[in-house]
Every structure is written in structure tokens, then in C-alpha cells.
Backbone of each chain as ProteinMPNN parsed JSONL, in Angstrom:
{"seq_chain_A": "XXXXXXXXXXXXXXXXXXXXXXXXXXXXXXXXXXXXXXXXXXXXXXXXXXXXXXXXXXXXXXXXXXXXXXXXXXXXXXXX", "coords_chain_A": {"N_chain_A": [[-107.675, 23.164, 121.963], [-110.058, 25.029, 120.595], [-111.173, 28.347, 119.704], [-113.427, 30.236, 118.436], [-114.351, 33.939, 117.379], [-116.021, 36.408, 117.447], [-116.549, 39.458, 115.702], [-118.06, 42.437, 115.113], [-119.823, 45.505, 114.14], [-120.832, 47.448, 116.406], [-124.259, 48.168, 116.721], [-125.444, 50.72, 116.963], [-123.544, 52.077, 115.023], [-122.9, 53.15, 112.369], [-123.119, 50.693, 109.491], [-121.2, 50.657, 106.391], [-120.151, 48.829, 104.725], [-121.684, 46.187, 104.823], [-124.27, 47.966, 103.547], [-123.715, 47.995, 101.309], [-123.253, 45.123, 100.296], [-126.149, 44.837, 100.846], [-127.283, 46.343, 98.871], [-126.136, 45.238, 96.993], [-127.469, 42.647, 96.672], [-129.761, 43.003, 95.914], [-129.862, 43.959, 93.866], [-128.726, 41.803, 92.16], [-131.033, 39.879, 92.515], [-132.005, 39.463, 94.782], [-134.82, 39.214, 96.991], [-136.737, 41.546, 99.409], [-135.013, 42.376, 101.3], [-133.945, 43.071, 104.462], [-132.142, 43.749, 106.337], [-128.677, 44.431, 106.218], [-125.431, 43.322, 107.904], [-122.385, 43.573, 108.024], [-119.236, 41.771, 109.225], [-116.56, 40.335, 111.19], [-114.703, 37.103, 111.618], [-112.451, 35.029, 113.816], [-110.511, 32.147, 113.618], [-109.39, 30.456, 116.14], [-107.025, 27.877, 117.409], [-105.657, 26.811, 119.688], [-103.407, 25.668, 122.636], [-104.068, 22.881, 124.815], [-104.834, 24.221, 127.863], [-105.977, 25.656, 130.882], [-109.363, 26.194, 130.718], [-110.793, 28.492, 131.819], [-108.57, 30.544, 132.643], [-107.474, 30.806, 129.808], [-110.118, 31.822, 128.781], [-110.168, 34.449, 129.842], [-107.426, 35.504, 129.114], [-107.643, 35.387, 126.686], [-110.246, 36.717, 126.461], [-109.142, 39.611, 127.05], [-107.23, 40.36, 124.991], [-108.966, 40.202, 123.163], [-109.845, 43.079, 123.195], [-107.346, 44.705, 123.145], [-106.23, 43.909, 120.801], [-107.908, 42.461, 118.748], [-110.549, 43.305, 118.293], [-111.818, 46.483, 117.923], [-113.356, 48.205, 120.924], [-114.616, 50.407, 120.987], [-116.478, 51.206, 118.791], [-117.01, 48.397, 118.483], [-118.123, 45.425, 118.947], [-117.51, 42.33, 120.173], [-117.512, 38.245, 120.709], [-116.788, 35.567, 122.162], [-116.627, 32.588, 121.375], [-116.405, 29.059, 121.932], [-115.216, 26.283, 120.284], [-115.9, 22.597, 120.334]], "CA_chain_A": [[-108.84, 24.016, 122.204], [-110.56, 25.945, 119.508], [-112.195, 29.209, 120.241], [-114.134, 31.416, 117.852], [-114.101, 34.959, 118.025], [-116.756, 37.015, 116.197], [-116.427, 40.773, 115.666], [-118.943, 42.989, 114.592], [-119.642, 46.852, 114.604], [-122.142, 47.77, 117.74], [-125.742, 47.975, 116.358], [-125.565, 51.908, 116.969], [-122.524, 52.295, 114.274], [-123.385, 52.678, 110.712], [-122.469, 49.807, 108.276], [-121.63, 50.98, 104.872], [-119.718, 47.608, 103.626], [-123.351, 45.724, 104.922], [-125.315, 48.571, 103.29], [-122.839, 48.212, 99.837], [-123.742, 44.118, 99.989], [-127.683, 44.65, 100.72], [-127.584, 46.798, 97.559], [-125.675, 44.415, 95.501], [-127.577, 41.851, 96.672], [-130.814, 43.206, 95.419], [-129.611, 43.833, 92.125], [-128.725, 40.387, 91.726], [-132.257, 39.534, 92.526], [-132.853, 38.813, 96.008], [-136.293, 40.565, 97.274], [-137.053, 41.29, 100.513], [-133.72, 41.882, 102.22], [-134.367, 44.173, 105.551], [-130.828, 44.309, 107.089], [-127.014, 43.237, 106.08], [-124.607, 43.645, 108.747], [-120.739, 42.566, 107.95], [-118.443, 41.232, 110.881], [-115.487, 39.224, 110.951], [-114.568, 36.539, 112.677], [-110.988, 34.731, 114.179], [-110.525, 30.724, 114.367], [-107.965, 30.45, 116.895], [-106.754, 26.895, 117.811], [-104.982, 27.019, 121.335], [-102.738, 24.568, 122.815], [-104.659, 22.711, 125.697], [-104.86, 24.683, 129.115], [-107.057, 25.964, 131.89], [-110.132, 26.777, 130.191], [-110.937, 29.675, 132.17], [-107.523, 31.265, 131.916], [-107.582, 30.716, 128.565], [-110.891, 32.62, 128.616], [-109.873, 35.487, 130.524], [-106.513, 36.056, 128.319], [-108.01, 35.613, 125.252], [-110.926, 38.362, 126.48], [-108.278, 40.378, 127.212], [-106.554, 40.281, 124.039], [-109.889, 40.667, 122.26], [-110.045, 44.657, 123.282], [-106.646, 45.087, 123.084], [-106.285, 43.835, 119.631], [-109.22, 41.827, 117.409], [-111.677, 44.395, 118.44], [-111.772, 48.394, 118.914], [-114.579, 48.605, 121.585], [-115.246, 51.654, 120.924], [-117.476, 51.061, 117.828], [-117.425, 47.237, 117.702], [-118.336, 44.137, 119.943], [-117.023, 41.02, 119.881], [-118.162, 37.22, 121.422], [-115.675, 34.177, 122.052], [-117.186, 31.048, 121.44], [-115.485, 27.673, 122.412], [-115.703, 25.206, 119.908], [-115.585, 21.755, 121.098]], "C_chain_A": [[-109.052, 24.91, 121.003], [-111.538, 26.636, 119.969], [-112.58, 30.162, 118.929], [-114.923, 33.02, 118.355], [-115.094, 35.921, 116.989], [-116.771, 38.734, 116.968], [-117.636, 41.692, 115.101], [-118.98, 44.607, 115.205], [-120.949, 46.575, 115.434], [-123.708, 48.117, 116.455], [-125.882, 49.533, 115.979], [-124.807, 52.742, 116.239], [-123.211, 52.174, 112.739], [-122.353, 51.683, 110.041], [-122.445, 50.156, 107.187], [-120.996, 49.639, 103.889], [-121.328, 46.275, 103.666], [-123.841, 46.496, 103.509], [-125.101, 48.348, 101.519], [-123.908, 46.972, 99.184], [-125.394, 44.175, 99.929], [-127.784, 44.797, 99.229], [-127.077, 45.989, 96.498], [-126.649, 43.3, 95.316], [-129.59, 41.799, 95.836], [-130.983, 43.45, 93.902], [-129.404, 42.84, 92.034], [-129.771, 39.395, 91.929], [-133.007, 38.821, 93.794], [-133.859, 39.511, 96.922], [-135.957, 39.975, 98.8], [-135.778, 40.864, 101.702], [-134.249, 43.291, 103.569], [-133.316, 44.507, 105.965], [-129.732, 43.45, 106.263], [-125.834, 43.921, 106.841], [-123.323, 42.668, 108.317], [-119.949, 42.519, 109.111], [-117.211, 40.709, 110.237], [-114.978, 38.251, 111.958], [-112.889, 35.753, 112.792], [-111.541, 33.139, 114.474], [-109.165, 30.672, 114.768], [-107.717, 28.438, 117.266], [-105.54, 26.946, 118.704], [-104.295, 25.603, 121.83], [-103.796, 24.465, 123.919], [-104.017, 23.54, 126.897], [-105.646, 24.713, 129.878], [-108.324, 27.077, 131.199], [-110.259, 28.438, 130.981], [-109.875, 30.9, 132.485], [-107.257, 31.905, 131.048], [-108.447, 31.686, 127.881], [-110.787, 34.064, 128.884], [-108.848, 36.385, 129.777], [-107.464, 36.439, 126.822], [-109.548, 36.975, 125.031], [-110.01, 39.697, 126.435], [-107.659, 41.259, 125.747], [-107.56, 40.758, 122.865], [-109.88, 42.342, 121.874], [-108.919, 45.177, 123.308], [-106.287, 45.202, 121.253], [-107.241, 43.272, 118.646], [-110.316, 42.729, 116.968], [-111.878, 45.949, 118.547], [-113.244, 48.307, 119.255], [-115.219, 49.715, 122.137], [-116.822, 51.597, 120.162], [-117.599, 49.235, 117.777], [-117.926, 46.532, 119.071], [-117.871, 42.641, 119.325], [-117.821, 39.595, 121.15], [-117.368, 36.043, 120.982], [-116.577, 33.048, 121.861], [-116.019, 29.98, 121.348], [-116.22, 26.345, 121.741], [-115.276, 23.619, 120.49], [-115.701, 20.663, 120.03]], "O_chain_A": [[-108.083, 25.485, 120.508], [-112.545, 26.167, 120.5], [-111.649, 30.868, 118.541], [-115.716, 33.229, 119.273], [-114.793, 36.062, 115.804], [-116.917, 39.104, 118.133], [-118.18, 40.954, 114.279], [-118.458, 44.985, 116.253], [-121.836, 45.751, 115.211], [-123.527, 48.214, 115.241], [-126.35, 49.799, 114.872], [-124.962, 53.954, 116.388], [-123.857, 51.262, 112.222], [-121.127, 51.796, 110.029], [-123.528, 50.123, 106.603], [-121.252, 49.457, 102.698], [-121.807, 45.7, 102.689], [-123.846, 45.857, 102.457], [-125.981, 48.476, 100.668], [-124.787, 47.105, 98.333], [-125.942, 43.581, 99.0], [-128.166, 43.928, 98.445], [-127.474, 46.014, 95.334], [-126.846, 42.866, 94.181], [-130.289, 40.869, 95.433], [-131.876, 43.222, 93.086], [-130.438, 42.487, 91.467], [-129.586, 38.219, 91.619], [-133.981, 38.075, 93.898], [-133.457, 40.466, 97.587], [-135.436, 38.967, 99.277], [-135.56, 39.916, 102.457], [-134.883, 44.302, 103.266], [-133.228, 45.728, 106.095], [-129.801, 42.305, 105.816], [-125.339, 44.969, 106.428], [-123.276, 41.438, 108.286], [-120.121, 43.376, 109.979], [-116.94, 40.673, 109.037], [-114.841, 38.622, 113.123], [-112.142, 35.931, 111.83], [-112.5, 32.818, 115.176], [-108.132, 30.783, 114.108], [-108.815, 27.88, 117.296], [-104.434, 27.154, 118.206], [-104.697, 24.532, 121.376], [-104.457, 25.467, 124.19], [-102.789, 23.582, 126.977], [-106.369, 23.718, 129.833], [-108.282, 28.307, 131.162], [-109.701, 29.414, 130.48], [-110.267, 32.064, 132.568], [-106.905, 33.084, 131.028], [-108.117, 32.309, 126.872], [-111.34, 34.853, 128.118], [-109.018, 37.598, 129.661], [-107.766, 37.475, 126.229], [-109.824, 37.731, 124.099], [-110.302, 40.685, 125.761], [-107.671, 42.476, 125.562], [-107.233, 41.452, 121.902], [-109.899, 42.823, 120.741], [-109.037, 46.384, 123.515], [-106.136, 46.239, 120.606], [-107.234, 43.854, 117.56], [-110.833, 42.912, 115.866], [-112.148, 46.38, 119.669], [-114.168, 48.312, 118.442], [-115.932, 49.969, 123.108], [-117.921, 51.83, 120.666], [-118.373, 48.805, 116.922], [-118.07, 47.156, 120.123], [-117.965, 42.143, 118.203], [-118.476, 39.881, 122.152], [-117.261, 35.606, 119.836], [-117.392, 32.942, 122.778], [-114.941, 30.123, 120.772], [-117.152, 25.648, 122.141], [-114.223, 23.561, 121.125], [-115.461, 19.491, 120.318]]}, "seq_chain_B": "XXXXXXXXXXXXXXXXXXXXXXXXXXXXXXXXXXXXXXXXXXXXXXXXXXXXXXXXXXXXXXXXXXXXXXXXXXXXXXXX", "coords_chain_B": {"N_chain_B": [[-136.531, 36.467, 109.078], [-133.964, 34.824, 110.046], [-130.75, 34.698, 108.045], [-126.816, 33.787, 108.508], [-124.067, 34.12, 106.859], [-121.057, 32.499, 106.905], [-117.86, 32.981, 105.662], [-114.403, 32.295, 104.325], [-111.327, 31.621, 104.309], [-110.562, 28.708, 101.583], [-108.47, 26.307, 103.426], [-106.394, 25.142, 101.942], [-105.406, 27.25, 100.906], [-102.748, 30.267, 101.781], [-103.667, 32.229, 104.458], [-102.853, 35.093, 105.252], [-103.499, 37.423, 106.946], [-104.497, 36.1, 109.069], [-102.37, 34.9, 109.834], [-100.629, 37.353, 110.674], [-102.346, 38.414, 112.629], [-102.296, 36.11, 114.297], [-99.341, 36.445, 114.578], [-99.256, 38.961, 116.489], [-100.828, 38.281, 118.689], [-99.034, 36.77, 119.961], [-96.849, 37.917, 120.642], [-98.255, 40.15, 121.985], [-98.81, 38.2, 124.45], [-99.927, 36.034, 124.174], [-100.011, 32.696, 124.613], [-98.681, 29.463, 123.211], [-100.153, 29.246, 120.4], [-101.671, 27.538, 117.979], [-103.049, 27.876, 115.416], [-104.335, 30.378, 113.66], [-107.267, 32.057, 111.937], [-108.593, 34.017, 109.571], [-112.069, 34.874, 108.726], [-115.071, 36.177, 107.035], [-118.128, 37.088, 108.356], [-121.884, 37.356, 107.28], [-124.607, 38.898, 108.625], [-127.804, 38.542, 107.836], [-131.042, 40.069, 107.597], [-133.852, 38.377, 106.591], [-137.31, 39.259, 104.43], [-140.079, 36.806, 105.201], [-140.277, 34.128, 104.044], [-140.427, 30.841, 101.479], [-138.785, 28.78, 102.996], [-137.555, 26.661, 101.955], [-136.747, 27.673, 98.873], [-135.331, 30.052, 99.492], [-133.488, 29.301, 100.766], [-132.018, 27.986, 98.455], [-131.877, 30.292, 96.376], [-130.154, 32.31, 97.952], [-127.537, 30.702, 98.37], [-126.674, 30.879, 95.433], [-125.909, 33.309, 95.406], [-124.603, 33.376, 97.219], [-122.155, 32.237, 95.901], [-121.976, 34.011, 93.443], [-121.475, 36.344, 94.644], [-120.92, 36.823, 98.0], [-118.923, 35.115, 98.799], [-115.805, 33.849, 97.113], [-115.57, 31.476, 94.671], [-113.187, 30.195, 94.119], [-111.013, 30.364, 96.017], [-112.527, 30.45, 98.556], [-114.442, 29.276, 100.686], [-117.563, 28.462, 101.95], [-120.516, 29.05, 104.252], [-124.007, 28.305, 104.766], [-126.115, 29.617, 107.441], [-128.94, 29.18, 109.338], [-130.327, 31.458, 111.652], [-132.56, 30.936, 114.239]], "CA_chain_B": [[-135.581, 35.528, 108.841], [-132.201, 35.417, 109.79], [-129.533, 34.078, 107.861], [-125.796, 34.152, 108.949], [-123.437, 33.105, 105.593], [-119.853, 32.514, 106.999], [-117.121, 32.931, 104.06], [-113.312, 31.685, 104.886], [-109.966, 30.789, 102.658], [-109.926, 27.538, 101.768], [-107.717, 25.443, 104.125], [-104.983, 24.991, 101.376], [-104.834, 28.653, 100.884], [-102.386, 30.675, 102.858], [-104.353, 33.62, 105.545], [-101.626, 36.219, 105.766], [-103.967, 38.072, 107.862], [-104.248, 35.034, 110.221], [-100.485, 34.638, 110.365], [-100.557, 38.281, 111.642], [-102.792, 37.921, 113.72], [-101.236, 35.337, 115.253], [-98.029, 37.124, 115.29], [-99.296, 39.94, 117.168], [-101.774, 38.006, 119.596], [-98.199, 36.243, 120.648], [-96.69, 39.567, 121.345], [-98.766, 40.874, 123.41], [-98.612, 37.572, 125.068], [-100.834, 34.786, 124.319], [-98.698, 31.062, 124.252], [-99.54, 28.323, 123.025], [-101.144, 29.431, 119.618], [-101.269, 26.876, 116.623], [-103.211, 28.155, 114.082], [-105.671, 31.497, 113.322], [-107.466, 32.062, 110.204], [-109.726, 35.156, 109.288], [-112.743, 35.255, 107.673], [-115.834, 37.056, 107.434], [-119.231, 36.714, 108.094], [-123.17, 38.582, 106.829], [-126.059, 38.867, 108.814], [-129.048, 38.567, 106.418], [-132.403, 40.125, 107.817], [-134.693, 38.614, 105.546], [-138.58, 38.84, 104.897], [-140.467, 35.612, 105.469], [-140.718, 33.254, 102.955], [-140.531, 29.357, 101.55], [-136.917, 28.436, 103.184], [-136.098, 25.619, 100.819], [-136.598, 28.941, 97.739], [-134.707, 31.136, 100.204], [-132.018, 28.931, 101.009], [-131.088, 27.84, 97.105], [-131.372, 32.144, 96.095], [-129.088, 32.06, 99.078], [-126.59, 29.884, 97.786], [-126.301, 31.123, 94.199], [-125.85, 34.492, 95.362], [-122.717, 33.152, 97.81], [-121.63, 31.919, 95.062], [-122.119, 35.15, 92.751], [-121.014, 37.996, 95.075], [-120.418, 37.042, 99.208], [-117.556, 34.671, 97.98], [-115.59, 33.773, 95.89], [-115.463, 29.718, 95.103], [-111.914, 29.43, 93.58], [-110.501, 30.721, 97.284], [-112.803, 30.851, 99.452], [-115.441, 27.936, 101.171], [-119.104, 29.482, 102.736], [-121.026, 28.211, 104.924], [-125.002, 29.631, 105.158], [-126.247, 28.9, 108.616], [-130.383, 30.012, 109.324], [-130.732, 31.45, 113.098], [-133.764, 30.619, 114.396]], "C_chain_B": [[-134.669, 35.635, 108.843], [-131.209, 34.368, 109.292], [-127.852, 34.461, 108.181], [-124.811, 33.243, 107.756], [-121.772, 34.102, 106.17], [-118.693, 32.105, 105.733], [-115.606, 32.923, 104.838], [-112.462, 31.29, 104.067], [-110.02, 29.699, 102.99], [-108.605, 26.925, 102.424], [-106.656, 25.343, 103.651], [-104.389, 26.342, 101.009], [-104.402, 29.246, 101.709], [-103.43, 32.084, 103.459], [-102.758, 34.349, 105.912], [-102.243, 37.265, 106.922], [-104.276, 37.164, 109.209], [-102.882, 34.862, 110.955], [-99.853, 36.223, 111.1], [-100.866, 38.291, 112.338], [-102.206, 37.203, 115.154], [-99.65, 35.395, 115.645], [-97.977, 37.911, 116.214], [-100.325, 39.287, 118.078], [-99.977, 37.399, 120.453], [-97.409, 37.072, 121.1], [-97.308, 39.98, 121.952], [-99.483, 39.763, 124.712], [-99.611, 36.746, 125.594], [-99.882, 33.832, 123.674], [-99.459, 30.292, 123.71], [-100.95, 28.258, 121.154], [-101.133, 28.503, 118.282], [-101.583, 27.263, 116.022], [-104.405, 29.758, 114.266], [-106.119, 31.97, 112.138], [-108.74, 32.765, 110.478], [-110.502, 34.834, 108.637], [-113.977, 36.266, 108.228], [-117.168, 36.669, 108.263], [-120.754, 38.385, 107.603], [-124.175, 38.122, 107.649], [-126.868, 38.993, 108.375], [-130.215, 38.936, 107.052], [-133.261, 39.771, 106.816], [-136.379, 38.322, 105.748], [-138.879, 37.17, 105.051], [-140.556, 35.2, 104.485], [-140.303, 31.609, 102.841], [-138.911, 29.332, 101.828], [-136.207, 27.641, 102.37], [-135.675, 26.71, 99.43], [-135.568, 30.332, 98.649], [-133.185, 30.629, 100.38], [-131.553, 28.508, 99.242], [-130.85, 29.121, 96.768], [-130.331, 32.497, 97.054], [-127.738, 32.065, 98.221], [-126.211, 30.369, 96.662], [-125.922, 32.592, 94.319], [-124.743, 34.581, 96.145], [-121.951, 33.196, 96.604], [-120.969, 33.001, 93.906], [-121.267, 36.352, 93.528], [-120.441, 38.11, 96.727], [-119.074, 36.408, 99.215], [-117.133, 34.314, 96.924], [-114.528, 32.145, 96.037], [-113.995, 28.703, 95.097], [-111.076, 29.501, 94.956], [-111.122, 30.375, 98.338], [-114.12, 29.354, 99.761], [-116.522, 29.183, 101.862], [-120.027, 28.24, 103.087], [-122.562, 29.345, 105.03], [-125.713, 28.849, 106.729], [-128.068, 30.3, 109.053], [-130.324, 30.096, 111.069], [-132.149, 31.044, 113.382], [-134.042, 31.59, 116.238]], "O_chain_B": [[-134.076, 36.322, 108.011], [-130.884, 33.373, 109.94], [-127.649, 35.669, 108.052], [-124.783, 32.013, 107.718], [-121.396, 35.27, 106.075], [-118.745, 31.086, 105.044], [-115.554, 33.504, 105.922], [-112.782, 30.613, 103.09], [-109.749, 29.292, 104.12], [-107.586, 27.141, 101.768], [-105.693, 25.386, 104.417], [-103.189, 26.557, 100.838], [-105.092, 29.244, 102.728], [-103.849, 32.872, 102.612], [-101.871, 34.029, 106.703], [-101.486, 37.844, 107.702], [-104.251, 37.69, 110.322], [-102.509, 34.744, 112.122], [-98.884, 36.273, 111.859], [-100.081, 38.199, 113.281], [-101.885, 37.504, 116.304], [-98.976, 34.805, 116.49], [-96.977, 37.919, 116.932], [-101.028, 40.258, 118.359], [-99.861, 37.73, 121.633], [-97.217, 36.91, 122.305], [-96.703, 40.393, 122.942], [-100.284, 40.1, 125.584], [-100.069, 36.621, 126.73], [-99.201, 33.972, 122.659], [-100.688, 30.339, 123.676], [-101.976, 27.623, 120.911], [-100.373, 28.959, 117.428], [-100.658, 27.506, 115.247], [-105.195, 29.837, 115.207], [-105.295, 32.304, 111.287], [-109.657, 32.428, 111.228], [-110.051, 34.329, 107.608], [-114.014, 36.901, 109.282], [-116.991, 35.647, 108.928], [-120.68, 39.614, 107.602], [-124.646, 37.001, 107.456], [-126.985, 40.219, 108.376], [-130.81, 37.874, 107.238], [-133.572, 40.673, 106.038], [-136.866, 37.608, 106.625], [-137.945, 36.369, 105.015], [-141.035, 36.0, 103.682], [-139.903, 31.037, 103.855], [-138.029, 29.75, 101.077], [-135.018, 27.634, 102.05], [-134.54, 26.663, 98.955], [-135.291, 31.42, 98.145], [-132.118, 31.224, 100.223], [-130.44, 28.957, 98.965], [-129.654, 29.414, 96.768], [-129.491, 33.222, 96.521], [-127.121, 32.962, 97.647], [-124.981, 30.383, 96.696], [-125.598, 33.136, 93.263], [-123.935, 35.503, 96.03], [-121.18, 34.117, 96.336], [-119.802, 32.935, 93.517], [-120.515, 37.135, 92.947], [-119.716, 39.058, 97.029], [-118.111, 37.07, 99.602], [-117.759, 34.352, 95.865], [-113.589, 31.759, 96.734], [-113.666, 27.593, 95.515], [-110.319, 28.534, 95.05], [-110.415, 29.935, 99.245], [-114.477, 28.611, 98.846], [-116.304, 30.359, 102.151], [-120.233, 27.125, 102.607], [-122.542, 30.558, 105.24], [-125.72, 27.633, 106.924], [-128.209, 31.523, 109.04], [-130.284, 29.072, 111.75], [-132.837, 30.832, 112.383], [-135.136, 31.544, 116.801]]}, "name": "protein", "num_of_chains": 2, "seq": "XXXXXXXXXXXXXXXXXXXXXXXXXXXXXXXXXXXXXXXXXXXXXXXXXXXXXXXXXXXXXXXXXXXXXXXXXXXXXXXXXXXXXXXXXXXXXXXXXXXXXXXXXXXXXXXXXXXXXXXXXXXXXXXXXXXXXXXXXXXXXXXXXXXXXXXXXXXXXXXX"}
């Protein structure tokens, strides 16, 4: 099982490593940028189990450790 | 226009931050874990324009400043 795990700060959090890249990215000549939000994400590869187990721990585990859901949000995806 | 450009260590390169990861997801007691590997990703708000001229300025600008080619693989992926 392979699940992807994407992190990101909440919408309502300022980005300054985003705000760093917009600006670089405009000096290096790309017009017309409106937003750059940075994240990070986790490829986990899981031994086979009970998907929804699986789902439940690995939410779990998200807010304990991948994520502080204070300022961030995170979203598992299940690659297949 | 939204682009989403995922950036990642090449496969033959070791993730020491993966291998933590996955040390400390098994501590606090997830089994079963084979592999985890960090990377990032950018959300790109951009204005409208010709996508095939959007996606090569794209690309040369992964290339230039979101990664870096000798380490790292990128992927640009357009939401719709």
C-alpha cells in the first residue's frame, strides 16, 4: 500500500518560504505569478493491511507527528 | 492557473529525513513500514495564459531555482 501525505500551512498562516520563491521567481522572469504556497509532502509505502485501519492509524499519526494542526493541514491520499 | 511542481531526491539518493521519519512514525507505533521519502511541493497561482509557453517557463525555472537536477527529480502537474 502506498499512501501520500501532503502537508501544508492552513490558508490563514502566513507563508514566507512561498512568498521568498514568488519573489525569486519573478526575478528570474516569470510574469504574472498571484500566489506561491510551499508544503511538503510524505511517500509512505505500508505493508498490506486493512485499508481502513491503516487509514485511521496513519490519520492519527498525521497530528501527532507529520503535521502541527495548529497552523498546518494535511490530506492522505492512497496511491494505487 | 494552477500549477502544483512536486520536487523529491532522486531514488538513488539517500532521504535522511525519510529514514526519520520512518523511525519515529514506528515509535509511536505504526508496523509494517517499508519505505518514506520527503519531499516538497509549490502551489503556483498563475495568471492566464498560452499553457504550452507557461508550461516550458515552468520547467526552466524548476530547473533554475525549485530544484535542483543533480539530486533532486520534479514533477509539474497543472490542476484544473
Amino acid at each position: 500500500m502506498h499512501a501520500r501525505v501532503f502537508v501544508s500551512l492552513k490558508r490563514s498562516v502566513l507563508d514566507p518560504q512561498g512568498k521568498a520563491v514568488r519573489g525569486a521567481l519573478e526575478t528570474l522572469g516569470l510574469k504574472g505569478i498571484e500566489d506561491v504556497r510551499q508544503g511538503k509532502f510524505f511517500d509512505l509505502e505500508l505493508a498490506d493491511g486493512d485499508p481502513a485501519e491503516r487509514g485511521r492509524e496513519l490519520d492519527s499519526l498525521c497530528q501527532k507527528l507529520l503535521a502541527n494542526p495548529v497552523i498546518e493541514d494535511y490530506r492522505i491520499e492512497w496511491v494505487t
